[in-house]
C-alpha positions in Angstrom: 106.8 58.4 87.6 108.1 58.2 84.0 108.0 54.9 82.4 111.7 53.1 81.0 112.1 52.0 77.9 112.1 48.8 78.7 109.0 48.7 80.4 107.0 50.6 77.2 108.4 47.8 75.4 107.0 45.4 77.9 103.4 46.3 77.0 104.4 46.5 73.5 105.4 42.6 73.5 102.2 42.0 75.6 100.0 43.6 72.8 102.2 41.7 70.0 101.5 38.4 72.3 98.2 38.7 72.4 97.0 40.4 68.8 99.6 37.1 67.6 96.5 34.8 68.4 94.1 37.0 66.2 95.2 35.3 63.1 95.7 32.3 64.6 91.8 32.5 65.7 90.6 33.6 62.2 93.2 30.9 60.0 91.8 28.7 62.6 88.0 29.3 62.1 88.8 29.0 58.2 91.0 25.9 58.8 89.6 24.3 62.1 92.0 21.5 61.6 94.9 23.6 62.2 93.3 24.3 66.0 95.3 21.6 67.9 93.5 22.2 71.2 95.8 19.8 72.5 98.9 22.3 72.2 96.7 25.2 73.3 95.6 23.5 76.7 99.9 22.6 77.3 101.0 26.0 76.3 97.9 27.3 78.7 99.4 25.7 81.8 102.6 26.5 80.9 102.3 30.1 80.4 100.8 30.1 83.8 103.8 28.5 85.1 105.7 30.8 83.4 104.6 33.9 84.6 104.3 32.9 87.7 108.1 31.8 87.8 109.1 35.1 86.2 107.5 37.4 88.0 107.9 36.2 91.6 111.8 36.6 90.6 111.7 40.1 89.4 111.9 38.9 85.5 111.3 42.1 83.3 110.0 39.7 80.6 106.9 38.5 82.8 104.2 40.3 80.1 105.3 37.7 77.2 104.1 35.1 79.5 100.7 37.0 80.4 99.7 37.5 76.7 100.7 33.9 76.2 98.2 32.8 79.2 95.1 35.1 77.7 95.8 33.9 73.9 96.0 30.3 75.0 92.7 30.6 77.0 90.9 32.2 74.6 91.7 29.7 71.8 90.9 26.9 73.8 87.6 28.3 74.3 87.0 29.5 70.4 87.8 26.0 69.5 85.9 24.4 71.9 83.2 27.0 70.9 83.4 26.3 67.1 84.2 22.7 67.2 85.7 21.0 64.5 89.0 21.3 65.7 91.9 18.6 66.3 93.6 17.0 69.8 96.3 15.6 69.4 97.5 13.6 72.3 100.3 11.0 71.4 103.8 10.0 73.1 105.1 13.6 72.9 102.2 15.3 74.4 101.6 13.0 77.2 106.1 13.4 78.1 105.1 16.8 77.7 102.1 16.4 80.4 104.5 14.4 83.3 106.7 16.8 82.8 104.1 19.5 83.9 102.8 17.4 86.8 106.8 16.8 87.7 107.5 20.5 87.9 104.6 21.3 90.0 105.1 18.3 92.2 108.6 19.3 92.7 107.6 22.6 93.3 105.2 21.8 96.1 107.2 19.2 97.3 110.3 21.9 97.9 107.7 24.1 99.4 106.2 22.0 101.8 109.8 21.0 103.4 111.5 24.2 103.1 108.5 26.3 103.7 110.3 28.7 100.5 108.3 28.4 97.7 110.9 28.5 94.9 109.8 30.2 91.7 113.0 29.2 90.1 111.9 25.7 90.1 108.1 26.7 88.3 110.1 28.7 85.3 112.6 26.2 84.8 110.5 23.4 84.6 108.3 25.0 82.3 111.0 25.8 79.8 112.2 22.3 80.0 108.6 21.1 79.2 107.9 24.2 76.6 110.6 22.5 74.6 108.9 19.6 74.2 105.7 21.1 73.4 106.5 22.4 70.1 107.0 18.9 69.0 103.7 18.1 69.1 103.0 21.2 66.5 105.4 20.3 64.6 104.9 16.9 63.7 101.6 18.1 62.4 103.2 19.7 60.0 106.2 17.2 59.2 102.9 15.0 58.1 100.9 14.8 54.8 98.9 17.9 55.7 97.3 20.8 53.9 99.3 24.1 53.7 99.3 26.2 56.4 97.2 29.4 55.6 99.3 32.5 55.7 97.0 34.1 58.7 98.0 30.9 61.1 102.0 31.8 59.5 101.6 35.6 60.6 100.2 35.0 63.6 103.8 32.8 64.3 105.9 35.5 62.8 104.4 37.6 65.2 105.0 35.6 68.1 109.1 35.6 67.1 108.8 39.4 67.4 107.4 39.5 70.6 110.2 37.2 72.1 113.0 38.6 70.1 111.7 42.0 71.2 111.4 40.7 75.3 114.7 39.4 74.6 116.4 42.8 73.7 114.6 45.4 74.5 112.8 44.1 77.8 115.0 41.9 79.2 118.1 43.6 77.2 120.5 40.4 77.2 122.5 41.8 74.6 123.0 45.4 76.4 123.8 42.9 80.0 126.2 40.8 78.2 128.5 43.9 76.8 128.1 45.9 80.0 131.7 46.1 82.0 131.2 45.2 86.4 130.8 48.4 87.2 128.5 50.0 84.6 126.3 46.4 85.1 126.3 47.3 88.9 125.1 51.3 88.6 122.7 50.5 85.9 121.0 47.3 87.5 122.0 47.9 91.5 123.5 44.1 91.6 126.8 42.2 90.6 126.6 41.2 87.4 126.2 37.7 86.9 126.3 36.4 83.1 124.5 33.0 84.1 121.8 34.8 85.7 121.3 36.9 83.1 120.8 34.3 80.7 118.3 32.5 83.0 116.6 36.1 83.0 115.9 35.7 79.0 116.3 31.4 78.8 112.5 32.1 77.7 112.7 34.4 75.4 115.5 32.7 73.7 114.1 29.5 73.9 111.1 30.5 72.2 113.1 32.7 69.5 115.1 29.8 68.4 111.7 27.3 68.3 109.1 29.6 66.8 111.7 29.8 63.7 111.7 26.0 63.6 108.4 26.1 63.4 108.0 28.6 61.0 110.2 26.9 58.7 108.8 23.8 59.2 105.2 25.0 58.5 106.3 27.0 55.3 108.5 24.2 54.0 
């Protein structure tokens, strides 16, 4: 059966995902204090949470997620490997951690009394916490600190493609916006729904709009 577009580009995003942490690894190993293991250990648990949430709902954009959940993991365990690196766990990080515990007690919570396990809750509570976890990054670099090297910089551009890429091309939020009712219902089988379709890319967007932040904060 011949592959869409938009699922080509799903692996492409997955590659860009994951090959984004092979600067980050190498700027890291130069630089060990720009390995916050603290960040990679939240964004781990989250990316768990998110692909879980997107894929059990039929996301196209679940593969962003996945390469985010085998870069995380493997950082935490280079840095943990090479030592040397930094954890920072303050006020934002620990807001960041509730939030975390709240979503997944929520989640089972729902679960257990509705005996519907409700992915929706999972993604959406990740997002909200996902938010909060660029802070953390962030205020590294708002502080006195050393500039960033321009491997740990690419290796952020990079991630910006992948989720303006799942954003467009996967997910094609754009394409679902323009669409009239009835080209939306023969392309996609369903009723258009523009608030749905914004929840279907809320994480590529997110992420789009934060990574930029970032980047401009960590080149400023």
């Amino acid at each position: 059966m011949p592959r869409t577009n938009a699922e080509v580009w799903s692996w492409a995003v997955f590659a860009i995902s994951v090959g984004a942490y092979i600067p980050l690894a190498i700027g890291g190993w130069l630089h060990q204090k720009e390995l916050n293991i603290a960040c990679y250990s939240i964004w781990l648990i989250l990316a768990l949470m998110m692909v879980f949430g997107s894929f059990k709902q039929g996301f196209a954009g679940w593969r962003m997620p996945l390469g985010w959940t085998l870069g995380n993991g493997s950082l935490v365990i280079f840095s943990l490997a090479i030592g040397g690196y930094t954890f920072n766990l303050g006020p934002a990080e620990t807001i960041v951690i509730y939030g975390i515990i709240g979503t997944l007690a929520l989640f089972v919570a729902v679960g257990t009394m509705t005996k519907k396990w409700n992915p929706r809750i999972l993604l959406l509570g990740s997002i909200a916490a996902d938010v909060l976890s660029f802070y953390p990054q962030m205020k590294q670099y708002l502080q006195p600190h050393e500039p960033a090297t321009w491997l740990m910089i690419s290796g952020w551009w990079l991630f910006l493609l992948a989720a303006l890429a799942n954003a467009f091309f996967v997910e094609e939020f754009a394409k679902k916006l323009l669409m009239g009712e009835a080209e939306y219902v023969i392309a996609y089988g369903r009723a258009k729904n523009t608030c749905r379709i914004i929840e279907e890319s809320l994480l590529s967007l997110e992420n789009s709009s934060l990574i930029f932040v970032t980047i401009v904060v960590m080149t400023r």
